[in-house]
C-alpha positions, -999 to 999 in steps of 0.1 A, spaced: -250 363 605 -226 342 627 -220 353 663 -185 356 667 -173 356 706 -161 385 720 -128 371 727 -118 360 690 -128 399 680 -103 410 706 -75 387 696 -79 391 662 -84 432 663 -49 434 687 -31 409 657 -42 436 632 -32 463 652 3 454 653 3 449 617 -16 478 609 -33 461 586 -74 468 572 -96 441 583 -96 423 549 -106 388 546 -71 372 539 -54 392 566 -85 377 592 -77 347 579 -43 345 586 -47 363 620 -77 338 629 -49 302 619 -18 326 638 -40 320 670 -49 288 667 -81 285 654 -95 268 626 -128 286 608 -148 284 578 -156 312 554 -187 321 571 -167 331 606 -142 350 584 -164 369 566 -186 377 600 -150 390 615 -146 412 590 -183 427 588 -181 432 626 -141 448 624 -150 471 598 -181 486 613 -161 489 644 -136 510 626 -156 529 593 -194 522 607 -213 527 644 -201 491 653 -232 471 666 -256 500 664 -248 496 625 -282 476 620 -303 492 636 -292 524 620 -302 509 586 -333 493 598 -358 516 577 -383 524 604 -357 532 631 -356 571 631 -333 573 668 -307 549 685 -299 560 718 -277 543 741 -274 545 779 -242 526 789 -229 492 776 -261 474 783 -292 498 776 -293 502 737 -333 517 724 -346 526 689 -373 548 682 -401 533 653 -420 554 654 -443 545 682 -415 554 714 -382 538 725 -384 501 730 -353 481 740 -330 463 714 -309 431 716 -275 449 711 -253 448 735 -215 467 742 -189 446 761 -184 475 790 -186 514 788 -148 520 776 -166 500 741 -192 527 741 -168 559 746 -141 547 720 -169 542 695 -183 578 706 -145 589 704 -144 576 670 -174 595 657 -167 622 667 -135 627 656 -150 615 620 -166 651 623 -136 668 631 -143 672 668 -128 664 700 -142 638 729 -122 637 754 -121 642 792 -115 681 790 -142 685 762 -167 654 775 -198 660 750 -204 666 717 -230 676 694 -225 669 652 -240 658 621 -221 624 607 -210 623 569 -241 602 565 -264 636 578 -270 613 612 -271 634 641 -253 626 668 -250 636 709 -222 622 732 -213 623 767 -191 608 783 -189 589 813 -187 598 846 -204 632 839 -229 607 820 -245 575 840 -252 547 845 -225 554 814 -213 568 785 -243 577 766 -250 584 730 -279 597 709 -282 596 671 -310 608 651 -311 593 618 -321 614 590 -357 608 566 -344 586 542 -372 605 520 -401 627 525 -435 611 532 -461 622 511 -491 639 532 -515 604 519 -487 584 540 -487 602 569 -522 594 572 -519 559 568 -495 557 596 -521 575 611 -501 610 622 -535 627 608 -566 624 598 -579 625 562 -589 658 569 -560 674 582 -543 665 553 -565 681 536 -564 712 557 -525 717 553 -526 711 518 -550 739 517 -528 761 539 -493 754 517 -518 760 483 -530 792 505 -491 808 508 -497 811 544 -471 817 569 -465 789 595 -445 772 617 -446 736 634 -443 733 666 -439 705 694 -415 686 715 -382 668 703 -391 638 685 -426 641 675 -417 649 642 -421 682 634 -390 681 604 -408 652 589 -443 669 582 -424 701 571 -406 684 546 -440 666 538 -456 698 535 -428 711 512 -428 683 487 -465 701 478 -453 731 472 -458 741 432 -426 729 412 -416 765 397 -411 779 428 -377 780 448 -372 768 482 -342 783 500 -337 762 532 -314 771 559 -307 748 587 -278 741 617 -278 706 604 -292 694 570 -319 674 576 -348 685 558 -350 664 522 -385 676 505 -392 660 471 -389 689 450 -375 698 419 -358 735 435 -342 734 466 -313 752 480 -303 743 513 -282 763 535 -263 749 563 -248 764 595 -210 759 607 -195 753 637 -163 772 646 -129 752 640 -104 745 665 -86 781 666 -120 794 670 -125 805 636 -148 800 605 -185 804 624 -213 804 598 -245 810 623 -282 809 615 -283 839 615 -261 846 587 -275 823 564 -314 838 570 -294 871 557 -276 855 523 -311 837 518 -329 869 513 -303 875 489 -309 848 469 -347 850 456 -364 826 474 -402 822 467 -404 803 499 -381 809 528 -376 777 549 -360 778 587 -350 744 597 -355 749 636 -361 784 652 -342 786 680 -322 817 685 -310 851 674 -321 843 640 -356 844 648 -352 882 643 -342 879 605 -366 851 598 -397 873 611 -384 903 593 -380 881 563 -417 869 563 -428 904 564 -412 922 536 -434 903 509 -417 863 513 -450 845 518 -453 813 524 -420 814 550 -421 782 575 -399 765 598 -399 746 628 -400 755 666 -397 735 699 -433 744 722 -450 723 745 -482 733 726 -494 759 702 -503 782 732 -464 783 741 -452 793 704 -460 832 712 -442 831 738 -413 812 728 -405 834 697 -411 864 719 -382 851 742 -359 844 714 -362 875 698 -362 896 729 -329 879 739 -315 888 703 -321 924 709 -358 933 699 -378 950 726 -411 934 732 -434 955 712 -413 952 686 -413 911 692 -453 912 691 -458 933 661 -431 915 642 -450 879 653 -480 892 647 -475 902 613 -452 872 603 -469 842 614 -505 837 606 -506 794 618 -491 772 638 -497 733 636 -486 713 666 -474 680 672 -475 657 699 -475 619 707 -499 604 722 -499 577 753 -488 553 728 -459 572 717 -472 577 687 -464 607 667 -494 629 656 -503 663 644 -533 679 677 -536 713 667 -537 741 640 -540 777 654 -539 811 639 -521 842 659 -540 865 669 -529 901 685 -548 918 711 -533 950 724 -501 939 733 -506 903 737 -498 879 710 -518 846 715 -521 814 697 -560 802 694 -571 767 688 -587 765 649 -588 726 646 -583 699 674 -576 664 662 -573 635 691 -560 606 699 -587 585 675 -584 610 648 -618 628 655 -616 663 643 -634 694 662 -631 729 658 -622 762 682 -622 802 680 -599 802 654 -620 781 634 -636 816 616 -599 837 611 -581 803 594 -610 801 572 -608 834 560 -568 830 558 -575 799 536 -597 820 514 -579 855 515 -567 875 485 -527 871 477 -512 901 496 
């Protein structure tokens, strides 16, 4: 595409401004000859690409949002622009012309979700039309500068044989989670943010038999399994006069309601932790979701927190776990930023202690071994429907 300087943008974008015109290619035309300059159609055309992202688009971080590998932009300041392939942020090319660029383009996408960036309210945290997710704040709470983050949704599920080509598993842990979904067994995925625990879910979904319904609740819609039922329930922020909440929480209840063979929870991460576990023990096998951990050791304890904070006492935490979520597979990446599944454990309850034990260990090079759990997952692969 033509580079077009910074300074005939400007000139341009203040000509239209005063005409409130759309950046169409007549009226950049004419605004291009008003000052002066004389352009062919390919400079035109380049204008009105670059106004039009600037005013309907993400501006400059427009490509790299539809490069099809890049699953996170994030932008430090006018000058520090990285996407995420896959394989850890690496630097890109793009560049802003100073940080007042970067907050009026934050500014602008934000108020495309009906939310305020200003001074008084300087960060922001909602899903674009497009189901992009996107973080602001602004500068000076933010430095070296404004800075933005924007998660771009799976443009479509990866079957369980790709993610082994891209090496996220071996061949036999595909195998092994295709045996637990087959199995009805209880799980959740667990790891850090970014190692992609929302894309192997909605891997391990698209396996799931096609006459059975999948009720999927979520604070922001970002789970798209390939399957032929799927409800998808998404949370609600309050509106301006502080009305109109629709929580996690509240959705885990209607779900119930609405006869879900499988009860998806997008991300586990607070009161509704409560519902969910209570949900995956009244007969809803086969529930799953997703949880942030630092390993499968920390899951216990992390649901145990959540639900303690909602109101259950700690007994009533552990016995709830216990009985609700029989394995946990964890994500991680590994040195080379790669994303990759390292462990599947079973829960295990020992007097009042809830602990997650190591089944099956898969490093760096794909070499599988087994732990304790090794014996209890194999019986829960083999087990009798309940």
């Amino acid at each position: 595409m033509t580079a077009v300087p910074q300074e005939t943008l400007d000139q341009v974008r203040a000509r239209l401004a005063v005409d409130g015109a759309d950046p169409t290619p007549d009226r950049v035309a004419a605004a291009l000859r008003s000052e002066g300059r004389v352009v062919g159609d390919a400079t035109v055309l380049a204008v009105v690409d670059t106004l039009r992202r600037d005013v309907f688009g993400a501006g400059p971080l427009d490509p790299l949002l539809a490069d099809d590998g890049v699953t996170d932009v994030v932008v430090n300041g006018p000058t520090d622009v990285y996407v995420d392939r896959g394989c850890g942020l690496e630097p890109s090319a793009v560049r802003f012309p100073d940080d007042a660029s970067v907050r009026r383009l934050a500014q602008r996408l934000a108020a495309s979700a009906g939310r305020r960036l200003d001074d008084a309210v300087p960060f922001v945290d909602v899903r674009l039309r497009d189901g992009t997710r996107f973080h602001a704040v602004l500068a000076p709470v933010a430095h070296p500068g404004t800075c933005l983050s924007l998660r771009v949704p799976a443009r479509r599920a990866f079957t369980l044989a790709e993610l082994v080509e891209m090496r996220a598993m071996p061949r036999e842990g595909a195998d092994l989670l295709a045996a637990l979904v087959e199995a009805r067994l209880a799980f959740l995925v667990s790891g850090g943010t970014g190692t992609g625990k929302t894309t192997l879910l909605a891997s391990l979904l698209s396996t799931v038999p096609a006459d059975q319904r999948l009720v999927v609740v979520e604070d922001s819609a970002e789970l798209r399994p390939r399957h032929p039922h799927v409800v998808c329930l998404e949370a609600r922020l309050a509106n301006v006069e502080g009305a109109g909440e629709i929580t996690l929480r509240d959705l885990v209840r209607q779900a119930l309601r609405m006869r879900p063979d499988r009860l998806v929870v997008g991300e586990t991460r607070g009161a509704e932790v409560v519902d969910m576990l209570a949900a995956m023990n009244t007969g809803h096998e086969g529930g799953c979701g997703t949880v942030h951990a630092n390993s499968a050791a920390d899951v216990p304890a992390r649901l145990e927190a959540l639900a303690v904070a909602a109101g259950l006492s700690r007994d009533a935490a552990a016995a709830q776990m216990a009985a609700a979520v029989e394995v946990v597979l964890h994500l991680g990446r590994g040195r080379d930023g790669r994303r990759r599944l390292q462990q599947v454990a079973v829960l295990e309850r020992r007097g009042d202690i809830v602990r997650a034990v190591d089944a099956v260990l898969f490093d760096a090079e794909g070499r599988v071994s087994t732990g304790e759990g090794a014996r209890r997952l194999e019986r829960l692969l083999h087990a009798e429907p309940r």
